[in-house]
C-alpha positions, 0 to 999 in steps of 0.5 A, a space after each residue: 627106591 630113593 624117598 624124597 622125605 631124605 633129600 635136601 629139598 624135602 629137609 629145606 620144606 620141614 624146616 620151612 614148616 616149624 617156621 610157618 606153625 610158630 610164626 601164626 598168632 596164637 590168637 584167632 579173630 572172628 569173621 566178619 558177619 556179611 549179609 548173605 541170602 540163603 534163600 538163592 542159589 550162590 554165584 559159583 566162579 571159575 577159572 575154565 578160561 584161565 582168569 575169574 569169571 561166573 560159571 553162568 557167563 562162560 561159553 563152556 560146557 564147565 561143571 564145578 564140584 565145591 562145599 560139601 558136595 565135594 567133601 561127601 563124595 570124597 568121604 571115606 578116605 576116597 581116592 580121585 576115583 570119587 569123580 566117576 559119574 558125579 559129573 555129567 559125561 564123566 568117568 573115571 576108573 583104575 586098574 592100578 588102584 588108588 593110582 594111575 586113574 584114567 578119565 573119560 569124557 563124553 565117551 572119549 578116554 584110555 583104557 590103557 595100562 601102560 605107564 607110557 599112556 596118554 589120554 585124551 583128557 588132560 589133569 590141571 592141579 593149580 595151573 600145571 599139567 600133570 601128563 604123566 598118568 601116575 600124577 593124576 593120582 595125586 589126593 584131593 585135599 584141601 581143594 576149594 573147587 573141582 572143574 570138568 570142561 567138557 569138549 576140546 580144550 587145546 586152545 588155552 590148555 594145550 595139545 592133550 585134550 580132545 575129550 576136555 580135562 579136570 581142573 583142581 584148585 587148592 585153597 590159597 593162603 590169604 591174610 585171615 587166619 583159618 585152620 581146620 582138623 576134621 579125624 574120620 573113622 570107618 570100615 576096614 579099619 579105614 581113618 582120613 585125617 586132614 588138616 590145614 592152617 593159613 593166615 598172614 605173616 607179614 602185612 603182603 606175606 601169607 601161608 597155608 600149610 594142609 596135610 592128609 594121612 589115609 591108613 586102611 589095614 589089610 583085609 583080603 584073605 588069600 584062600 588059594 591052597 598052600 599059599 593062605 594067608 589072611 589080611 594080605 591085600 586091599 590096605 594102604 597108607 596115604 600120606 600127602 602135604 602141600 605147602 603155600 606162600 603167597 606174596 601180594 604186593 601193589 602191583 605184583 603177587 607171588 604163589 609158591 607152591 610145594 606137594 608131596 605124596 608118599 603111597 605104601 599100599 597094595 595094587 588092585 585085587 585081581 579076581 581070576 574067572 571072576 564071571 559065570 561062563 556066557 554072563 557078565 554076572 559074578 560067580 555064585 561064590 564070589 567075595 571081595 575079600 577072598 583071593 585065590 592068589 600064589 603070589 600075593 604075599 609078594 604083591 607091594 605098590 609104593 608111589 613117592 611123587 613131589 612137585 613145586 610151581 612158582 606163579 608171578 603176576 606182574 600188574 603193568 597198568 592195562 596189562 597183567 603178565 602172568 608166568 607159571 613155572 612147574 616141576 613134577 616128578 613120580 617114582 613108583 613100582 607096583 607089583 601084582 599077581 595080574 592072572 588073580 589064580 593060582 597055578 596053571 595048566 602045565 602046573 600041578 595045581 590051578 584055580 580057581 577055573 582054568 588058568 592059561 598062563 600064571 602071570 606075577 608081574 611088575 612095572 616101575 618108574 625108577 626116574 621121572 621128571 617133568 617140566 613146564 613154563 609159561 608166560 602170558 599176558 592178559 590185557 585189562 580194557 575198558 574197551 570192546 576188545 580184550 585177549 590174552 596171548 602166551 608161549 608154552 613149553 613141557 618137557 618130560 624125561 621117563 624111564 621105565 622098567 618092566 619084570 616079569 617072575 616065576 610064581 610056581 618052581 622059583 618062589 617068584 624069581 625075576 624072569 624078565 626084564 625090559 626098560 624103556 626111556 622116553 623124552 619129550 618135548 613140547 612148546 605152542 604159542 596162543 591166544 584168545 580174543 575177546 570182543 562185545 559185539 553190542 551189551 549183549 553179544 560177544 565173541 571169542 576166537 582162540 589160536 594155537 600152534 603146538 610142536 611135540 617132538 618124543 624119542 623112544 628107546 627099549 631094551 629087553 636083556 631077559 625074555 620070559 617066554 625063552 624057555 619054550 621050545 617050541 617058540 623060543 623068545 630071544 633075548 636083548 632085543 632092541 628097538 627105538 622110535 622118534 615121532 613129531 607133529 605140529 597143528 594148529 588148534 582153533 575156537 570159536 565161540 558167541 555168547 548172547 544174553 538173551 536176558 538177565 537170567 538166560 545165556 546162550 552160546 555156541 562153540 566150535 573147536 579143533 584141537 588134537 592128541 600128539 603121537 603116542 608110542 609104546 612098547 610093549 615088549 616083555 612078552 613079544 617076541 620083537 621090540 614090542 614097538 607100536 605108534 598111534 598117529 595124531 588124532 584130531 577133533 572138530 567139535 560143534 557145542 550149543 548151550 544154555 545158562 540159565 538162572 531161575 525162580 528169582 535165583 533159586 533154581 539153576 538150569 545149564 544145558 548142552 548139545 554137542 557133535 563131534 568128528 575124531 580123526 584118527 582116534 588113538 585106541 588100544 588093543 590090550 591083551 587078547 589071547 596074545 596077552 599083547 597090547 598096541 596102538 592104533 588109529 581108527 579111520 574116525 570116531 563120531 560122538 553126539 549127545 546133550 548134558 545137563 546140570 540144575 539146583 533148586 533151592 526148594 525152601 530155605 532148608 531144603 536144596 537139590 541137584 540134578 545132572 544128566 548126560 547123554 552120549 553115543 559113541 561110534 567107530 568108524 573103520 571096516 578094516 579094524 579089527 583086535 584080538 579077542 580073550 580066550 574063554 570069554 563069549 565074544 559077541 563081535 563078529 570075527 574076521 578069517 583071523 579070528 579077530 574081532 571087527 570093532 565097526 559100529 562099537 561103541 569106545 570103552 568106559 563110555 556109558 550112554 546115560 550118567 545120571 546125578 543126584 544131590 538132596 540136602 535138608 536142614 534144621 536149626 536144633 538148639 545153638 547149630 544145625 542138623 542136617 542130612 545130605 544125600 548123593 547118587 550116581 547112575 551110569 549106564 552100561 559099558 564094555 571094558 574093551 574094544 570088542 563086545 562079549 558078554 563076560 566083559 560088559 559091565 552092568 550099569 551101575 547106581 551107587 548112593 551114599 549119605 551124611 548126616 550130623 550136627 554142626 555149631 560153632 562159638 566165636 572163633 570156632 566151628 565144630 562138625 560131627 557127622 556118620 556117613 555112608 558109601 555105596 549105601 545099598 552095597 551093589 556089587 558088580 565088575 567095574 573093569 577086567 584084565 583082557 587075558 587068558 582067563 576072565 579076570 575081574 576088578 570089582 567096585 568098593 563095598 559099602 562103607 560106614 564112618 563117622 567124623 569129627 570137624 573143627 575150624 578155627 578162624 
């Protein structure tokens, strides 16, 4: 794979980064001591309507991660999977490892694989989308906030989020010099190490420069016989930097923008039979740090991606016109031994349990690139009425190659091949209107058009399966597609303030997910081509917002319903071993959330969040394949398919609960303190059928911080232990749909200890 560290912009950024280090004063400056009552909860502000406003005044189901919360659940050189069930209605899981994530709210996701996939729940990092679902892996560092907006969200942020989407926003450069560098050390010889420094270079011009190196070392053994090897799986090296300038002049700023990530690690550990036959229960013997793999020696995952944005906001009196300009683009391959045995039964060996078929596979993203712009202006009265209004445009170019190889009589020689090449094309026009009906009551209408145009094309040059005789796969087989669709999203939304503390809201919200097409045609016999149409969604939200306690208790609550049209599902795997999209008639959706903190003294603080959702397909005549060993509890057609009407959607738990506890002491010149968090979600089904093998248990994982932190006057020193997953539960959290019962399992308890200093 070509490496962006060699090209001529990545040369252009390292000069560009001796220059920012050596032009920073030598000197630090204490920060200027402000009166701040810490006996009330802070104000939390975000940007879910695209400019600052309170969390509390805003009539949106919006859920903000920041401070040390934030930094304790992402402890242990975590990936974007640390999100899965610390937010109300939130979910997030992988079969790619510490790549590709796939989100779901209030029960609405992907659990596609495929790297063509679109979710319905959108990723924003810095004020651009990342579509592509290998962008939304990008590491968490240096963030100031993490936002989850639940519901539609097509109005403002586009056509691909039905479900909601996260919203991350970096530290920004400003003119106060900061720096940190925080080292932690723990299980599986695992280190993080972060660090960043900003300040000004000039009266208007500041930068801030912040770095993240994540090593673990390879711990899996491979147990399988005649391929043993230890320490051949489970280790990775994750490396990423994001570079900053800000321009603040009189009546115009300027936001540069630069990131990189360079991932050389190993895919997701497959465990083959992983279920005791007729349970959702691991087998007796089960150890995550066993495989019994014949081609792990071979397994690699290797992402590079790298980005840029440029934001200008240009001050024009009542008036503010903001154009965001994006670049992103992602190389990858990742390869696997996706069966998780060795051998199968027309091979001399098999194991561990029955293996149908023996699957060593890989899929690439050789080219990649990904475009958008925007421009909108957002209008500054004094008056009753306010809006904001804009033009949008994405454009995308993806290839993507697929091999498949020959782990038993070849030594893993390729014996398939197919590309895909997909371009897209998308441009809305929106708006936002605002108006104060009286002090104390407002409302809010939003409007978009959007257009999505794909095209499509696959070309299969080696078929895998041609070698049999009886159903022998034909070679150079091709197939295209072209697809576009245009809608109208809307919402609306009233806000009342029923007192100084307590706001009310309801909300109604239409919006859609374009067109998706894959082709899925490694092992099928014709172009593998299928189309999902667009899926709509009409939503109904009422809330409230409340501040208690004189400031020190926070209480937020929703109920929603909602209605999806022509739901994209996908079917994956079954005993087919194929996957295709589909559209279920419709999809209904209800249920309540809600967040709270209490300061209950001065020291001790504690959060609680819940979520309920229930989620139901709608379509008598749909119907999927089913496994091959497991114990399917759907009913089946004459088919032998399983009936999914009535299911529940997969990944989407009914109940997610959270907890945070915080305690502190002064001890001599700093504080102790002692942090904990738990999750608890419900329990789900990995697919789109029921059966008992691949139902996952639900799930409480908790972990804990404790340390001593003091600081001197330009300096701020932080040295903790924390622990992951503190009770080391173990169960399946996903399942590869295919001949045999393969498991994907959650990480085990991790131990560490960190050491951070901050300079100001």
């Amino acid at each position: 794979m070509q490496t962006f560290k060699k090209n001529a912009l990545s040369m252009s950024i390292n000069g560009a980064l001796l220059s920012v280090i050596a032009s920073f004063s030598s000197s630090t400056f204490a920060a200027e001591e402000q009166a701040v009552d810490t006996s009330k909860l802070e104000v939390i502000e975000v940007t879910a309507r695209k400019r600052v406003e309170n969390a509390q005044e805003v009539p949106v189901s919006v859920t903000a991660l920041q401070g040390e919360k934030l930094a304790a659940i992402s402890s242990g050189a975590m990936d974007i999977r640390f999100l899965n069930g610390r937010v109300p209605s939130l979910s997030v899981e992988s079969s790619f490892g510490r790549t590709f994530p796939r989100f779901y709210m209030r029960g609405l996701g992907n659990s596609d694989f495929d790297l063509n996939a679109s979710q319905p729940v959108s990723l924003v990092v810095d004020d651009v989308v990342q579509e592509n679902p290998i962008l939304k892996g990008f590491p968490v560092f240096d963030v100031a906030r993490v936002e989850a907006l639940g519901g539609p969200q097509g109005t403002l942020f586009g056509r691909n989020t039905p479900a909601g989407l996260v919203k991350f926003d970096s530290v920004k450069p400003s003119q106060d010099f900061d720096a940190f560098v925080s080292v932690s050390y723990g299980s599986k010889e695992t280190s993080d190490v972060r660090a960043a420094v900003g300040g000004g270079l000039t009266d208007n011009l500041s930068a801030r420069i912040s770095v993240l190196n994540q090593d673990r070392a390879n711990y899996i053994d491979n147990k399988a016989p005649g391929f043993e090897e230890d320490e051949v799986l489970g280790g990775y090296t994750d490396q990423a930097m994001r570079l900053q300038f800000l321009y603040e002049g009189d009546d115009f700023n300027a936001l540069f923008n630069y990131h990189m990530r360079d991932l050389d690690g190993e895919p997701v550990a497959f465990y083959a039979n992983a279920f005791k036959p007729g349970s959702n229960s691991l087998v007796s013997d089960f150890n995550r740090d066993t495989v019994y793999h014949d081609s792990a020696s071979r397994a690699t995952q290797q992402v590079e991606t790298e980005g840029a944005s440029l934001k200008l906001d240009f001050e024009l009196g009542d008036y503010t016109l903001t154009s965001i300009t994006g670049y992103e683009s992602a190389e990858l391959f990742s390869r696997a031994d996706v069966d998780g045995g060795y051998g199968a039964v027309y091979a001399p060996i098999m194991g561990p349990g029955v293996i149908t078929l023996d699957s060593e596979t890989s899929d690439a993203i050789p080219d990649h690139e990904q475009i958008t712009q925007e421009f909108r202006v957002t209008s500054n009265l004094t008056g009753d009425f306010n809006y904001q209004v804009g033009v949008f445009y994405f454009s995308e170019d993806l290839t993507i190659e697929s091999y498949s190889y020959d782990p038993l009589f070849s030594a893993g020689a390729k014996t398939g091949y197919v590309i895909q090449e997909q371009e897209t094309t998308a441009w809305a026009v929106f708006g936002s209107f605002d108006y104060d009906f009286t002090e104390k009551t407002s409302a809010t209408f939003g409007i978009r058009y959007s257009d999505d145009d794909k095209d499509y094309s696959n070309l299969r040059t080696i078929a895998p399966l041609s070698w049999l005789p009886q159903f022998p796969q034909p070679e150079n087989v091709a197939g295209e597609e072209s697809v576009s669709d245009s809608h109208v999203s809307w919402d609306i939304s009233v806000s009342h303030k029923y007192s100084d503390d307590v706001n009310l809201y309801v909300r109604v919200a239409d919006t859609f997910r374009a067109p998706s097409i894959q082709g899925r045609s490694l092992f099928a016999w014709d172009d593998g081509i299928s189309v999902a149409d667009s899926e709509t969604i009409l939503s109904f939200e009422t809330g409230v917002k409340s501040d208690i306690l004189d400031g020190r208790g926070r209480v937020n609550a929703s109920v929603f319903y909602y209605t999806m049209d022509d739901q994209q599902l996908t079917s994956v795997g079954g005993d087919s071993n194929t996957a295709r999209l589909l559209n279920a008639d419709e999809t209904v959706g209800y249920g309540f959330e809600l967040d709270s903190q209490f300061m209950v003294t001065d020291n001790f603080s504690v959060t609680f969040g819940t979520s309920y959702n229930n989620t139901s397909l709608n379509d008598s005549g749909l119907s999927v394949p089913v496994c091959a060993q497991c114990t399917v509890t759907s009913p089946l057609n004459a088919n032998g398919q399983a009936i999914v009407d009535g299911n529940s959607l997969p990944h989407a738990p009914e109940w997610i609960h959270t907890f945070t506890a915080r305690y502190s002491r002064e001890i001599g010149e700093g504080e102790f303190y002692i942090y904990t968090d738990w999750a608890y979600r419900d329990e789900i089904s990995f697919f789109l059928y029921e059966s008992k093998e691949f139902t996952g248990d639900s799930l409480l994982e908790g972990g804990a911080r404790t340390g001593y932190s003091w600081e001197t006057d330009s300096q701020e020193y932080d040295v903790s232990l924390f622990v992951r997953n503190m009770t080391d539960e173990q169960q399946a959290i996903g399942a590869v749909d295919f001949t045999n019962n393969t498991a994907i399992v959650n990480e085990e308890r991790f131990v560490g200890a960190e050491f951070k200093v901050s300079f100001f």
